[in-house]
MARMAR-543310 format. One record per residue: residue number from 1; x, y, z of N, C-alpha, C in turn. Coordinates in nm, 3 decimals, m for minus. Each point is the difference from the previous one (the first is absolute). Layout:
<recs>
NUM,X,Y,Z,X,Y,Z,X,Y,Z
...
</recs>
This chain:
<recs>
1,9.163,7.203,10.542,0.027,0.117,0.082,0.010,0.122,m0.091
2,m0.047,0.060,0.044,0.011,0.141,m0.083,0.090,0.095,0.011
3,0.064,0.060,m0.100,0.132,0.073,0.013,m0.074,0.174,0.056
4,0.096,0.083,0.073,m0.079,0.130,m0.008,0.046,0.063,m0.121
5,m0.082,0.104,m0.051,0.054,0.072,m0.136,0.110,0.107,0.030
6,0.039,0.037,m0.166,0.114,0.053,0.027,m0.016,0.117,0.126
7,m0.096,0.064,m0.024,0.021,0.126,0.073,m0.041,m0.009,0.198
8,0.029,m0.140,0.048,m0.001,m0.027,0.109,0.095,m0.050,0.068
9,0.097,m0.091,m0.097,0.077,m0.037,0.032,0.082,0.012,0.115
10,0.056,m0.095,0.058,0.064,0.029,0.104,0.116,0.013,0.023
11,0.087,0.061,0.070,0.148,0.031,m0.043,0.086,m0.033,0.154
12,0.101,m0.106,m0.030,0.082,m0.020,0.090,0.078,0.130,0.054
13,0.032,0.003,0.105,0.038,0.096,0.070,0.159,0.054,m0.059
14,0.066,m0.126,m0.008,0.164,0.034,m0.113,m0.046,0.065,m0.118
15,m0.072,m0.073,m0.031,m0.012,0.096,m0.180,m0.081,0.153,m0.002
16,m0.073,0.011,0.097,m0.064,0.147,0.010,0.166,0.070,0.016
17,0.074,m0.026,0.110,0.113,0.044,0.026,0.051,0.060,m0.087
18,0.067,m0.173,m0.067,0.044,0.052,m0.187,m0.020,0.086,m0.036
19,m0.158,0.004,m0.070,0.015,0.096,m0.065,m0.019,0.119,0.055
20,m0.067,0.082,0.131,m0.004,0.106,0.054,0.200,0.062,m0.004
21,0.113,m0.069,m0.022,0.130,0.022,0.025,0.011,0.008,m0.150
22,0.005,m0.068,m0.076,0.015,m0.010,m0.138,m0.008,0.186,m0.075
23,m0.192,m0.016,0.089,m0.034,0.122,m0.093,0.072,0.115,0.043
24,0.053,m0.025,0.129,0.041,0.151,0.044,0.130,m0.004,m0.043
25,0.128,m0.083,m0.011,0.105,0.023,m0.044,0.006,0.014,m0.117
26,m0.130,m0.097,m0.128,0.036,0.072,m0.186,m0.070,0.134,0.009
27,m0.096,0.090,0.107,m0.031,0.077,m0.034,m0.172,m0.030,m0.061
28,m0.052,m0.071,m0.003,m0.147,m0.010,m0.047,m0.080,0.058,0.005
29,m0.108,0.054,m0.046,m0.167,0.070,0.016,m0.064,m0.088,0.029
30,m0.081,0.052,0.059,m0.144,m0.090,0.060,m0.040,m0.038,m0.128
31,m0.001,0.044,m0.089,m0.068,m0.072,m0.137,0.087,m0.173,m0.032
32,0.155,0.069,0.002,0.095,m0.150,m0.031,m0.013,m0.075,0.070
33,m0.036,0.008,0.156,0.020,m0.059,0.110,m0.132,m0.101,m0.051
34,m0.085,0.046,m0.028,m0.155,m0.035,m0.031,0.026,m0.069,m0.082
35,0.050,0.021,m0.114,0.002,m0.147,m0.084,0.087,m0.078,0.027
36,0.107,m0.026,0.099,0.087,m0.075,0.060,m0.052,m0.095,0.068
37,m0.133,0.033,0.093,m0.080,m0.089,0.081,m0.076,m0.063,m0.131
38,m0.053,0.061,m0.064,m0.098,m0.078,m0.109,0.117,m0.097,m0.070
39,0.097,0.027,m0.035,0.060,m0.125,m0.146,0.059,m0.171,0.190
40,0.015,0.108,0.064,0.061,m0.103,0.149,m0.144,m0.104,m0.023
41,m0.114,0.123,0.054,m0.105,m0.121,0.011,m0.032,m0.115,m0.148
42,0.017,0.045,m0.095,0.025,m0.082,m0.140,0.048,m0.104,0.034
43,0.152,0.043,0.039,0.069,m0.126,0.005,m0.005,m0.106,0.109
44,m0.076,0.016,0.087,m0.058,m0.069,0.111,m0.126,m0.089,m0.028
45,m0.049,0.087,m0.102,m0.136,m0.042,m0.045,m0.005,m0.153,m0.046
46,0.088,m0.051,m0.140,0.013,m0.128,m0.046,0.091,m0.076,0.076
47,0.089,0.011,0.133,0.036,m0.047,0.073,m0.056,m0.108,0.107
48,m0.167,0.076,m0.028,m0.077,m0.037,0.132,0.022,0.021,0.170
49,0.139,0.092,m0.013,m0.018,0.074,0.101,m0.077,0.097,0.101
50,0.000,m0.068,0.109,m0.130,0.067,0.104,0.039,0.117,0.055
51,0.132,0.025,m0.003,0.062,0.134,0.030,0.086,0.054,m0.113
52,0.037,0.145,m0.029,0.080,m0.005,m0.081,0.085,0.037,0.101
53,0.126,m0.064,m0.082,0.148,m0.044,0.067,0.075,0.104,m0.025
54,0.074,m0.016,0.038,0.149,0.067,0.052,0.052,0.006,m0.178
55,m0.012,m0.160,m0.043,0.084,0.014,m0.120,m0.099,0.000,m0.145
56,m0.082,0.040,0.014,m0.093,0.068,m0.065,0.004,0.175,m0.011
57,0.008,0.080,0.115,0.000,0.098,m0.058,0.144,0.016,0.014
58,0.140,m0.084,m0.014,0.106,0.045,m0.083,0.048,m0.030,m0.075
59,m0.125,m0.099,m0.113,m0.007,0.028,m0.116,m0.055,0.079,m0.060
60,m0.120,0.049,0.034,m0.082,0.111,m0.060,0.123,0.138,0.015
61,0.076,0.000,0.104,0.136,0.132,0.027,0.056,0.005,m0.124
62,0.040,m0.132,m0.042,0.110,m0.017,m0.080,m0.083,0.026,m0.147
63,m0.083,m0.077,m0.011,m0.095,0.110,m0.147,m0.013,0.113,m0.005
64,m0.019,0.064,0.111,m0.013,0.130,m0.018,0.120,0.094,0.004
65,0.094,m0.055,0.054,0.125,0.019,m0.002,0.062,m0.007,m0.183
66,m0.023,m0.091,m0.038,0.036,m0.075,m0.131,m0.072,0.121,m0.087
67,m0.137,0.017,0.004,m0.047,0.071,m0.104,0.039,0.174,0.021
68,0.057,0.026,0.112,m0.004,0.125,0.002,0.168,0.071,0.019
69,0.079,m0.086,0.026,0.124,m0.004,0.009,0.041,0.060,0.122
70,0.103,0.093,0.000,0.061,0.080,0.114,m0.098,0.080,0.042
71,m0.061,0.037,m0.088,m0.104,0.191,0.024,m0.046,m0.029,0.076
</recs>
């Protein structure tokens, strides 16, 4: 079966949520927000996940959270 590529991926309806709430309460740019979906879909990627999950992009939060601190 063939996986779709990253940039098709499909996104459970909780985790769009996520992160659409995420970005608006740290404050994000469409640029951060953008690589938030990209490192989410990463981590979905070697999972073999057919959707990315809920707890996928709040790990990708928490990296980006991690690398950028409070600011």
């Amino acid at each position: 079966m063939a996986r779709p590529s990253m940039h098709t991926a499909r996104w459970k309806p909780a985790a769009a949520k996520f992160l659409n709430l995420a970005a608006m309460r740290l404050g994000w740019s469409s640029p951060g927000i953008h690589l938030c979906l990209k490192v989410a879909r990463t981590i979905a990627h070697p999972a073999n996940a057919h959707a990315v999950q809920l707890a996928h992009v709040a790990e990708a939060v928490q990296y980006r959270w991690a690398l950028l601190g409070s600011h």
